[in-house]
Phi, psi and omega in degrees: 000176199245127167220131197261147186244122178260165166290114154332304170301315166251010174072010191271122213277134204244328179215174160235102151263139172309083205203137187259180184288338240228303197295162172273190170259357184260357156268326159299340195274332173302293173314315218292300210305301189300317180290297207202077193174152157254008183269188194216129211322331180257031206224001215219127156249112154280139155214168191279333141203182201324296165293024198259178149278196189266123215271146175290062181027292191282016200271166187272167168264339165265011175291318153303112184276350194243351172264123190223131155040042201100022159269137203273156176246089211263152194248085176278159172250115190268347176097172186308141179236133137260151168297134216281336176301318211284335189289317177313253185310352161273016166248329152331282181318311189266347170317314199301322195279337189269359169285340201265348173262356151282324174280324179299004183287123189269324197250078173337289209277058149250229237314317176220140198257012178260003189243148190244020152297105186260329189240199208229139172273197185301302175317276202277355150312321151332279197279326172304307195272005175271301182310283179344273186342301161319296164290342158307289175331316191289303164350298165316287220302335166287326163321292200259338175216313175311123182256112187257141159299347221189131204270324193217179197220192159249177201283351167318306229301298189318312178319297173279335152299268185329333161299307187301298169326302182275292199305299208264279194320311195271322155259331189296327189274359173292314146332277191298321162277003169263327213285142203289029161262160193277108181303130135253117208238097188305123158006289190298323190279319170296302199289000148262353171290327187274312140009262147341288173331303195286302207281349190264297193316321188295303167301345197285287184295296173340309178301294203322322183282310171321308184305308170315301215289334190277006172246084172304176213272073208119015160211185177253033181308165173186131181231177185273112171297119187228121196315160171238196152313315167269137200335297215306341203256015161271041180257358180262019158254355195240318188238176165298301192244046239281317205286324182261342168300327170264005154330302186280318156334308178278000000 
């Protein structure tokens, strides 16, 4: 059967296609392209009209009941797209760097000229491998155990994340904890701090990997996030969100 695909905005019919019960929308989305577009699947929505949602990829067309014959598809252009790994480790990535090319400045006073400090004490040595550490991890975890629902986002989306990431996470907190003074900061408080620290990072990962094991690998399921075998996850009985509560801990 034939389905015309419109400009969401003016209703103007932009192609006609050929599509069976069997094909998907990303097999229409496949058709568009060859007849008439330069976009690319994940940049392209359909919907069956203005106020509906955006129909899924993976859905069939004979799965749709209101789609018949001469029925129409209105079509948006969602704009430049990136991959969500990709958005991920550039938000990761630049923290790790402008902290270390501020700690690693041997001569404090170029960066601050009232201090007569040239090295880093225990403390912020400290908070330099916790911080890093911290974003390595997330790294990895984007590299080797996150499964996104979603292949890509827009290409805005990078922009205001990075901004958040490098400007506030990267420089205020590289500043404030890098800066050439000698902390005096007691013992019992740094090592309980670093404590806290380990069991919120620790707890951190445990969802994520719970989150993993609960998408198998090549698809988008999603199911009610439910405790496992580890200690750290029966924290999904008490919040919503267990992966940023112990986020927010370390």
């Amino acid at each position: 059967m034939k389905i015309d695909i419109a400009n969401g905005k003016t209703g103007k019919t932009l192609v006609v296609v050929d599509v069976t019960k069997s094909d998907t929308i990303l097999d229409v989305k496949k058709k568009h392209i060859k007849l008439k577009t330069h976009l690319y699947p994940t940049r392209m929505s359909y919907k069956l009209s203005l106020k509906d949602k955006t129909l899924a990829e993976d859905v069939k067309i004979g799965d749709i009941e209101t789609l018949t014959d001469g029925s129409v598809l209105y079509f948006k252009d969602l704009g430049p797209q990136i991959g969500w790994g990709t958005v991920f480790l550039a938000e990761y990535i630049g923290p790790i760097a402008m902290y270390l090319v501020f700690y690693c400045s041997a001569d404090c006073t170029y960066i601050y000229p009232d201090s007569k400090q040239s090295g880093h004490n225990f403390v912020q040595k400290l908070a330099m491998g916790c911080y890093v550490g911290h974003y390595v991890k997330r790294v990895l975890e984007t590299i080797f155990v996150h499964r996104f629902s979603k292949a890509t986002m827009p290409i805005g989306n990078l922009f205001k994340n990075c901004t958040y990431y490098w400007g506030f996470l990267g420089l205020y907190l590289t500043l404030s904890t890098t800066r050439c003074i000698q902390y005096q900061v007691p013992k019992t408080q740094v090592y309980v701090g670093l404590g806290i620290y380990l069991f919120g990072e620790l707890g951190n990962l445990s969802t994520h990997l719970a989150f993993k094991n609960m998408r198998p690998a090549g698809t988008k399921t999603r199911v009610i996030p439910r405790p496992n075998g580890n200690p750290f996850c029966l924290l999904f009985n008490l919040v919503s969100c267990p992966n940023y509560t112990y986020e927010a801990i370390s």
